[in-house]
N, C-alpha and C positions, 0 to 999 in steps of 0.2 A: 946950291946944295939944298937950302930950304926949300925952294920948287919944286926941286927933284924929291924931297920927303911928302914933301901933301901932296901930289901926285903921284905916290905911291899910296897913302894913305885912302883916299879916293879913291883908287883902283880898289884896296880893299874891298873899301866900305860899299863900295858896288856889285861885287863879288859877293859877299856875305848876304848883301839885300838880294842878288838875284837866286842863289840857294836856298835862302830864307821862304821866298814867293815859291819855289820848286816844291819844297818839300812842305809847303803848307797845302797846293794844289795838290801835289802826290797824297798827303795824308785826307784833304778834303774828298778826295776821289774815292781812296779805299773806305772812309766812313760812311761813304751814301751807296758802294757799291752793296758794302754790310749790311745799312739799311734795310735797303731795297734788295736783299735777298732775304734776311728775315719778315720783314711784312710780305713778302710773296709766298713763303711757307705759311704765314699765319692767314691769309687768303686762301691756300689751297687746303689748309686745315677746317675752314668755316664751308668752304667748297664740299668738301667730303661729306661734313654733317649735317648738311643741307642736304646733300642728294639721298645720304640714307633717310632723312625723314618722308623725303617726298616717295622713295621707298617703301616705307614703313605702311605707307598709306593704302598699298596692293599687296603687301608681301611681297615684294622682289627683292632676289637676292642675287647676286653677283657673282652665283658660285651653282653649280649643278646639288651639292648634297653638305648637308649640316651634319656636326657629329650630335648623337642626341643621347644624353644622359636619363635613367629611369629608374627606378628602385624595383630590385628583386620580389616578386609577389610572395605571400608570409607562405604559402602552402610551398613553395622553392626555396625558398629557406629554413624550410622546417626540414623538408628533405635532403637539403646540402649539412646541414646541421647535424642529422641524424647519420648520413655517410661520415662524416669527420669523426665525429663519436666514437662510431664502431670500429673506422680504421687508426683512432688514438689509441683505442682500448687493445687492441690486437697489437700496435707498435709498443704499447706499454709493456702487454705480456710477453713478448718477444726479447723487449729490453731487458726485462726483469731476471726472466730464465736465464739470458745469456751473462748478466752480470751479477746477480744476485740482489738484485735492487738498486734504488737509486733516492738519492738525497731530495729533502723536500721544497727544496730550493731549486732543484731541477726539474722541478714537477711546475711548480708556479713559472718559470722562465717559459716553458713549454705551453702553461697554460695562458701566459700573455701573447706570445707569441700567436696562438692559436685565435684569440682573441680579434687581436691586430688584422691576420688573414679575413676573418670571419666581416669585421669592419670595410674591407677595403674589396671585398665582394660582394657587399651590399648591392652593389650597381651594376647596369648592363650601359653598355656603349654600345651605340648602332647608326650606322647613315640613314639618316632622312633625307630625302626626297628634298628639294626648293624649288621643283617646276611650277611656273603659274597655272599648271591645272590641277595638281598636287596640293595646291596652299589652301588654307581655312579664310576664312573672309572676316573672322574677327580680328580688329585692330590692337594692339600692344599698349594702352592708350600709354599705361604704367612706365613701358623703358621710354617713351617719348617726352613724359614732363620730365624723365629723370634727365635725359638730355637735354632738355632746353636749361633746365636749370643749371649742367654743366656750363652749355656754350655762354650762359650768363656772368660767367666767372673770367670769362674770357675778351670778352666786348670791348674793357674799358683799354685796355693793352690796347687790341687793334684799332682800337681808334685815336688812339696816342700814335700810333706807327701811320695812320694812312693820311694822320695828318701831314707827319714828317714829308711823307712825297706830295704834298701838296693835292692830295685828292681835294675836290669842294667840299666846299661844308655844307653846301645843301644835299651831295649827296650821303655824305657821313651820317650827318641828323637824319635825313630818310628811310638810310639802312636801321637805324636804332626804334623810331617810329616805327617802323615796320613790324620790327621783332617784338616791340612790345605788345602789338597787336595781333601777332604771329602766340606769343603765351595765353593770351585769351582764349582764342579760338582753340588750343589743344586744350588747358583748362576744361573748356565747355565740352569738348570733345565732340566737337564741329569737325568734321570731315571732309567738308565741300569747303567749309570757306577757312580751314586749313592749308589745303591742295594750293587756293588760289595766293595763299598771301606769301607760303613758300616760293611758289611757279614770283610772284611779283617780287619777294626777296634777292631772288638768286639774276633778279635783273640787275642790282647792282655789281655781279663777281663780275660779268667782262669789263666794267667800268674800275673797280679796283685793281682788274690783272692788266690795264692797259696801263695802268701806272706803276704795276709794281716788277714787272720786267718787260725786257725789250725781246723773248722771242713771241712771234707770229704765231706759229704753234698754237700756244699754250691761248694766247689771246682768239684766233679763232675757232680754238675746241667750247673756250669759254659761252662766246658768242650764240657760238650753232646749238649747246645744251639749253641755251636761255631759251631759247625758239622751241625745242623739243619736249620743255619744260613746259611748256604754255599748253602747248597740245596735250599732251600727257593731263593737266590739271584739269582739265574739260570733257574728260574721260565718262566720269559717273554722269554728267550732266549731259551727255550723251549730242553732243553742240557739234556734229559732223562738219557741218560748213564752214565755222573757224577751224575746228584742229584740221582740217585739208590747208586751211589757209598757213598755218603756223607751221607743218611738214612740208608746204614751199617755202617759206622763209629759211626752215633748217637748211634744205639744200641747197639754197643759194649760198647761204653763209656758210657751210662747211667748203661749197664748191670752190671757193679759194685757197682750197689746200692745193688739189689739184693741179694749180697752176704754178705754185709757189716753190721755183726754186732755190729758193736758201733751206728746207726741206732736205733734211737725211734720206739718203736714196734706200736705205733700211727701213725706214719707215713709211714707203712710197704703197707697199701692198696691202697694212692697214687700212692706210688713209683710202686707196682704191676699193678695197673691201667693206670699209662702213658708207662710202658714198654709196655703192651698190644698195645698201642694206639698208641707207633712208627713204631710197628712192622705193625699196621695197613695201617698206612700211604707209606708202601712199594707197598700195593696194590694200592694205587692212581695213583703210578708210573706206576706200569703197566696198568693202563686203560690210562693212560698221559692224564689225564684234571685239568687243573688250579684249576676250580671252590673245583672239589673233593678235589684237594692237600691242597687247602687254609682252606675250611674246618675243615679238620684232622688236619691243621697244627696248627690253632686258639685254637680248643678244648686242642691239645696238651698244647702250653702255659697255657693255663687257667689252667690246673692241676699240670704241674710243679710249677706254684705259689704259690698253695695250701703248698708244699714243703716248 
């Protein structure tokens, strides 16, 4: 009988240990899947504001038309002001006739009222244009520190996170090297060697997004932008023979979409449609005009997003 109890008791206790090991892997699993989808947002968040800087740097926008806020000119206000006037004064004596007056308290409600309208007409709303033949060629320097000094609020987090999945640490430290030297150059409000240490920041996003999820995708959009980014930053410097070089690298490296069936079949006519559009952009290179390359290279974006 006593056999028969600790061989029962065994059985427990092996029991309990092997659920134990269960639900410690189950939970070990779901905490690094969490991880690893938080530092992958906070990668594509660093992603984003990387690309609008190196943006910033031509005026490209992502979008055909801005809405654009203006203040009404004083000779149009003087004459909206002077209409309102006349037609208060008329609604007053109209009021007045028909009811025999009115309280002084009605008058001030009407005249704040009046006020209020006159304030929030101040302003005209209109679409701008964002085409790169459309854009001014002065740079923003102003929202650009503002943003570096945001994503600097940000850094220490991600680097706490890309520890967690094991990124190196040389290239962790590189990334932050980089950036520190990356605030110099907008400080100084250097423009060429701006271009280049973004175009050489954003070389570490495929190396973070190779760690921080597992689709394909996402990792060779990463890639093929790093390539495109390079070209693009050799723009002003007018360096034909590398950015030909670097828009072959892009199409090699996006050309793995192409082939890659684990690929959403929904998403099969982008991917066809910006291959198209790289290889287009090879001809910009040979005619060598900015305006065309910026173009092609804008559209580009626009449809790898779509992705």
């Amino acid at each position: 009988m006593k056999k028969y109890r600790k061989m029962v008791y065994l059985f427990l206790i092996l029991v309990i240990a092997i659920l134990g090991i269960m639900l410690y892997d189950k939970v070990s699993k779901a905490n690094s899947k969490d991880g690893k989808e938080k530092t992958f947002s906070e990668v594509k968040f660093l992603e984003n504001k990387l690309v609008d800087l190196l943006n910033q740097m031509n005026h490209i926008e992502t979008r055909n038309y801005n809405v654009s806020v203006s203040e009404i000119s004083k000779q149009a206000k003087e004459q909206k002001s002077q209409t309102s006037s006349s037609s208060q004064s008329n609604s007053s004596s109209d009021s007045s006739s028909e009811s025999g007056g009115s309280s002084g308290g009605g008058n001030s409600s009407g005249s704040e009222a009046s006020e209020n309208e006159s304030n929030q007409n101040n302003q005209k709303f209109s679409l701008k244009s964002t085409g790169v033949l459309t854009n001014s060629n002065e740079i923003n320097w102003e929202y650009i520190k503002g943003e570096i000094e945001i994503l600097y609020a940000s850094l220490p987090t991600i680097t706490l996170d890309l520890y967690q999945l094991d990124v190196s640490q040389e290239d962790v430290l590189g990334f932050n090297k980089e950036f520190d030297l990356l605030t110099v150059a907008i400080k100084e409000e250097n423009k060429q060697k701006t271009l280049n240490l973004l175009s050489k920041i954003y070389e570490y996003i495929p190396k973070f997004t190779d760690k921080a999820t597992d689709e394909e995708l996402d990792k060779i959009i990463a890639q093929a932008k790093s390539n495109l980014f390079k070209a693009y930053s050799k723009l002003d410097a007018k360096n034909w023979s590398e950015i030909s070089n670097d828009i072959r690298q892009t199409v090699e490296s996006y050309s793995k979409l192409m082939t890659n069936t684990n690929i959403s079949g929904s998403k099969q006519y982008s991917i066809s449609k910006a291959y198209v559009m790289l290889n287009e952009l090879q001809n910009a290179v040979n005619v060598q005009d900015e305006a065309v390359f910026l173009i092609k290279y804008k559209n580009i974006l626009e449809e790898m997003n779509n992705l």
